[in-house]
N, C-alpha and C positions, 0 to 999 in steps of 0.2 A: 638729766642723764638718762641714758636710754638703758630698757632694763633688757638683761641679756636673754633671759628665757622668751620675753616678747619677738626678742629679734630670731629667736630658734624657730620657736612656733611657725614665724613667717618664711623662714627661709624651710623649712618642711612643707609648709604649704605649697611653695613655689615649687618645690622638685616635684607633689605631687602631680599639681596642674601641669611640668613638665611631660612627664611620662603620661598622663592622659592624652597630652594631645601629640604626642608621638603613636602610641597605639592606635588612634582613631585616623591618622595619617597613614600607616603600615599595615590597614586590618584589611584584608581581603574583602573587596566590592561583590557581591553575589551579582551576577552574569545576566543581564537582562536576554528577554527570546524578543524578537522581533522579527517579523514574517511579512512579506510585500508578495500579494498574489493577485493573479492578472488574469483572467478568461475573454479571450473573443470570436466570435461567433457572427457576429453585423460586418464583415469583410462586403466594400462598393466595389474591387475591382478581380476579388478572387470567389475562387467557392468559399458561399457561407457554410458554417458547421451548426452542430445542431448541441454538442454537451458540452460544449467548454467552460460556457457561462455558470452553468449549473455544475461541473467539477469544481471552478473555481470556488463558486458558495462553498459547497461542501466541504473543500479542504479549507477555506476559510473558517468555517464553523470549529470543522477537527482541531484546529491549532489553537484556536481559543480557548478549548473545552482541557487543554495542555497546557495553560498559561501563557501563548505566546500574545504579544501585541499586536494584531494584523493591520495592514491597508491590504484592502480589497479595492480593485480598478476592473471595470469591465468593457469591453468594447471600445479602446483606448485608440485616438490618433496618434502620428508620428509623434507630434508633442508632446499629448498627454502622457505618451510612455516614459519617451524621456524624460519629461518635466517629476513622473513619481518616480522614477530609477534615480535622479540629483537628488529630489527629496529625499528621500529612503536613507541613501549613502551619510546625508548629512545626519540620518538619528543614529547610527551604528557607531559604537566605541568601544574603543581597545575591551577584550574580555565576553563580546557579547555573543549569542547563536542565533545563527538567523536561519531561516528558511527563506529560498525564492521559487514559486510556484509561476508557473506557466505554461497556458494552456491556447490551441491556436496554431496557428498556420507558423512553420517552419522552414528554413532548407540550408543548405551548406552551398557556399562559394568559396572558390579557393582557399580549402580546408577551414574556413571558418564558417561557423553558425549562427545563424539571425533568424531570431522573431520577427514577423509581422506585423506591425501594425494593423487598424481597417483601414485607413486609405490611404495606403500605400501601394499604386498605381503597379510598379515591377515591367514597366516599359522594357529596360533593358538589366544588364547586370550590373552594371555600373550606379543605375539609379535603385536597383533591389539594395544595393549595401549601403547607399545611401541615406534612402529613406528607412530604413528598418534598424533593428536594435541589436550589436552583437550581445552575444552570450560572455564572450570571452570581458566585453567591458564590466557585469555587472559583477564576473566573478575577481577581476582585476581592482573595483571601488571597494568590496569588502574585503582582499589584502590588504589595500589602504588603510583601513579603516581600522587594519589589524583585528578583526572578529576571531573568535577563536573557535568557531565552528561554523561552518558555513556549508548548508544545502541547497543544489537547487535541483530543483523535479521540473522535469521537461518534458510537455504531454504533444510533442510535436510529431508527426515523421510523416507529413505528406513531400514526393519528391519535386512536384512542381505544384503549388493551389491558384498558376494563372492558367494552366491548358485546358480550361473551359471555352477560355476565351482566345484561344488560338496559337497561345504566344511559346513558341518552343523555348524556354530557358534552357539550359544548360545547366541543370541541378543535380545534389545528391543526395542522399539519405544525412542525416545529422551526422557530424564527424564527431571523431573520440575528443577532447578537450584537454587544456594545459592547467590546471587543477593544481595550486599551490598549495603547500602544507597548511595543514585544518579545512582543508575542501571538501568536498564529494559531491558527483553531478549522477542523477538518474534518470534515464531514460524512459517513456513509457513505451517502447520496442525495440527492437534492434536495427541495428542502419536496414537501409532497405525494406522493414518491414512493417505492416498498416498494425496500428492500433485500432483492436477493437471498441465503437460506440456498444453492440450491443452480440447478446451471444440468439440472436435471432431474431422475430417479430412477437413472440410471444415474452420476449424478455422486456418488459414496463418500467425498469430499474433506469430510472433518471439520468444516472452517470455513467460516463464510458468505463468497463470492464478493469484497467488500470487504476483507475480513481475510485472506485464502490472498492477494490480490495486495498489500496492504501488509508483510504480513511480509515477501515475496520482496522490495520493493522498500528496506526497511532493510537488510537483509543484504547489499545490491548494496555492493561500496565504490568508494571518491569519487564518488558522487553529490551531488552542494549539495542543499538539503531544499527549494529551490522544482524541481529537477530532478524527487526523488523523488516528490513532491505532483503534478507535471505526470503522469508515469509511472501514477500508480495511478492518476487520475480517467482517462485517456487508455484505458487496458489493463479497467476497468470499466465503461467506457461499450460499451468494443467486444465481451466479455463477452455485457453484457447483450445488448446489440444482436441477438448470436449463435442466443438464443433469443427473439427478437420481445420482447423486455421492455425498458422505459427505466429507467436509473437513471445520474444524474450526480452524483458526488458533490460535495457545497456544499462553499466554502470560503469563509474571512473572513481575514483578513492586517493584522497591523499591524505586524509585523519586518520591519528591512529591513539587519539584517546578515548575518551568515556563520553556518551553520551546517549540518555533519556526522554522520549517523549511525554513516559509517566515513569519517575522515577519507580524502584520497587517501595513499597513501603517499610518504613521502620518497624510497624509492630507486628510483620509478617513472621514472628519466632516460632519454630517447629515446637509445640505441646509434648511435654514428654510425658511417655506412659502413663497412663491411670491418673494424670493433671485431671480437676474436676473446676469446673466452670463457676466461681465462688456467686456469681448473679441467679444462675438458675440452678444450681444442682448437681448438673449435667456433666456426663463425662465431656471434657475438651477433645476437640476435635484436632487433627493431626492435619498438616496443609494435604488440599483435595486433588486429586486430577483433573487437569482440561477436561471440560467437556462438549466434544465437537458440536459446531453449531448447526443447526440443519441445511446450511446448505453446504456444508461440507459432506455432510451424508449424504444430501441428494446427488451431489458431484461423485460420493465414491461407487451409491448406487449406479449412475449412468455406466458408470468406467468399466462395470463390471457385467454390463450388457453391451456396450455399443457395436462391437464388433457380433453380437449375436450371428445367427440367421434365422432364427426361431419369433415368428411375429406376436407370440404370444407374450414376450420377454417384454417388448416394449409396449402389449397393452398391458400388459402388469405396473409398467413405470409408469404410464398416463392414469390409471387406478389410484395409484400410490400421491401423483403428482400432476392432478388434472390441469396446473397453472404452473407446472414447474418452468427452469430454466430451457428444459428439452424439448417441452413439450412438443415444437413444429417437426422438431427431427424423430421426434418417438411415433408422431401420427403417422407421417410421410415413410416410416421405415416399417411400420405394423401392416402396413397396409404392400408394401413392395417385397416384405422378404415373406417369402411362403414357409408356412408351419410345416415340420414334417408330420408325414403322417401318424395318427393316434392308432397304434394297433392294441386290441384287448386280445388278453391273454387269455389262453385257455387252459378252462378248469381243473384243478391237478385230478388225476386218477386216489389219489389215496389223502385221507387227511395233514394237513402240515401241525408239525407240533407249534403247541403257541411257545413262544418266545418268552425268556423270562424281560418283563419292561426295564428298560435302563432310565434309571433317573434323567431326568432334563436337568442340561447345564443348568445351574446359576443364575442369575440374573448380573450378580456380578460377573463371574467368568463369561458370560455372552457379551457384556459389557467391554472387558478386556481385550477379548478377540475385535470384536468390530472395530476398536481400535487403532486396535496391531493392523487391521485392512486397511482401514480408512488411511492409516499415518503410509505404509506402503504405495497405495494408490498416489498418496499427493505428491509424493516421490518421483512419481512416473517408473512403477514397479510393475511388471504383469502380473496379473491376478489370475489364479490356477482355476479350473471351474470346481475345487471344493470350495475355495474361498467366494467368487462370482454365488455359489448358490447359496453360501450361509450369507452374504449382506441380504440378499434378496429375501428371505426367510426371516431371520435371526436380528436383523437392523432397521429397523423400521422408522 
């Protein structure tokens, strides 16, 4: 005879393993990143470029340094593109974020946008859309795929890259895109406008101007990805601005939840009052203020002379910044805008009473100001010539 407590036990047991393997079926999957980034620059029938390979690295590198999984492709045929564009699609599944980075020769045909391969010939228009890759299909495979975040960065906007070779296409600047919910596409300019490689000949900085501030700007952590996106079109407009050149980079948006390149951190907790550090001693410190990096100083420096006329202003910057971003526009402008003249004043008739000395700011309070400049300046704010003399002075 069967004993009835044995048969309890078992049937307890079984409800447990029931409910385990319900929850483990029901438990929320955490979201894999996976990232497919493409640079070419070895173009046989267009203009070759000269950063793209080296943007691609580098946003390769950044995304990694973020958790995401990359394939990196460089200097890709019609095939090769497409053959990693079906690959790619086939690893993306319901819940995941991806990034698509591409870098390379671009252009719009009847309102659609296609990348380039390298040898892809561009005969006619008929054979450009043919042999070349839409944009609209890769953002179309990860709808499919159901991703639930989906970027793609797009370092394109030359309007024709066969008119070396003679061949008048009928092209346009990159068109705005059909961008399904959980999308967003960014551009590295705006239609019609050239993306800068470099902010001059003295500029050594490996990656086009777009790509050296989007890397920095993943890297940042707790930033939210409409913070980061605001940052780099913000930081490349002022950039450009810097050497007389426009470029705004496009954007298109159809997400509208949460999303981190480096999360903030959990144990980021505000220290309250007179908290003491139980490891060293130490009074705890309260969370810090940014602290601008220098080339943002030298950017708010520049901003705050360019329009000078005073040739001394810019040997000051080349002083300050003998290898700076400026440097060729600082030499070439010292040397064309003439100094006014230095007149000495003549000596008072009667003693001047000495002044009683006023303290010098702070270190902190000069700190704070240069701030309040620098964060103005990246705004695209004018800068009064009190402010223009304290960076130059006071911000070093």
């Amino acid at each position: 005879m069967a004993n009835p407590e044995r048969i309890n036990v078992l049937d307890a047991s079984g409800y447990v393993l029931i409910a385990i393997t319900l929850l483990a079926a029901t438990a929320p999957v955490e979201a894999r990143r996976l990232a497919l980034v493409i640079g070419n620059d070895s173009y046989q029938h267009a203009d070759a470029l000269t950063t793209a390979r080296a943007d691609a690295r580098a946003v390769s590198d950044a995304l990694k340094a973020t958790g995401f999984k990359v394939t990196l492709r460089q200097d890709v045929t019609q095939q090769s593109m497409k053959e990693a564009i079906r690959t790619f699609k086939g690893e993306v599944a319901g819940g995941d974020e991806v990034i698509f980075y591409y870098a390379g020769h671009g252009v719009q045909l009847e309102g659609m946008n296609y990348m380039i391969p390298v040898d892809t010939a561009g005969e006619t228009p008929d054979q450009l859309k043919d042999d070349s890759v839409s944009l609209q299909r890769v953002l179309d495979d990860m709808q499919d795929q159901k991703a639930r975040f989906t970027l793609a960065i797009i370092d394109a906007c030359r309007d024709n890259p066969f008119k070396s070779n003679g061949r008048a296409l009928r092209t346009r600047g990159l068109a705005p895109v059909m961008a399904a919910d959980g999308q967003a596409v960014l551009y590295s300019a705006g239609a019609g406008q050239e993306a800068l490689d470099n902010l001059g000949p003295r500029d050594k900085d490996p990656n086009g101007v777009f790509t050296r501030v989007l890397i920095k700007e993943i890297k940042a952590p707790g930033l939210s990805f409409d913070q980061v996106i605001h940052d780099v079109r913000n930081q490349v407009v002022q950039l450009a601005r810097s050497v007389d050149h426009t470029q705004t980079p496009g954007y298109y948006s159809q997400f509208t939840g949460d999303f981190f390149f480096i999360p903030p951190a959990a144990n980021m907790a505000v220290a309250a009052p007179g908290a003491v550090d139980t490891a060293t001693g130490a009074a705890a410190r309260g969370p810090q203020q940014s602290v601008p990096d220098s080339r943002q100083i030298e950017l708010a420096y520049w901003e705050s002379i360019r329009d000078s006329r005073d040739a001394a202003d810019f040997q000051d910057y080349l002083k300050k910044y003998p290898h700076g971003e400026f440097a060729g526009l600082a030499a070439n402008r010292a040397k064309l805008t003439p100094a006014p003249p230095h007149v000495v004043p003549k000596a008072a008739a009667t003693a001047t009473p000495v002044a009683t000395p006023v303290p010098a700011a702070s270190r902190k309070q000069r700190g704070e100001r240069c701030d309040a400049i620098l964060e103005n300046a990246q705004l695209g704010e004018s800068l009064s010539e009190d402010d223009r003399a304290y960076v130059r002075e006071k911000c070093p």
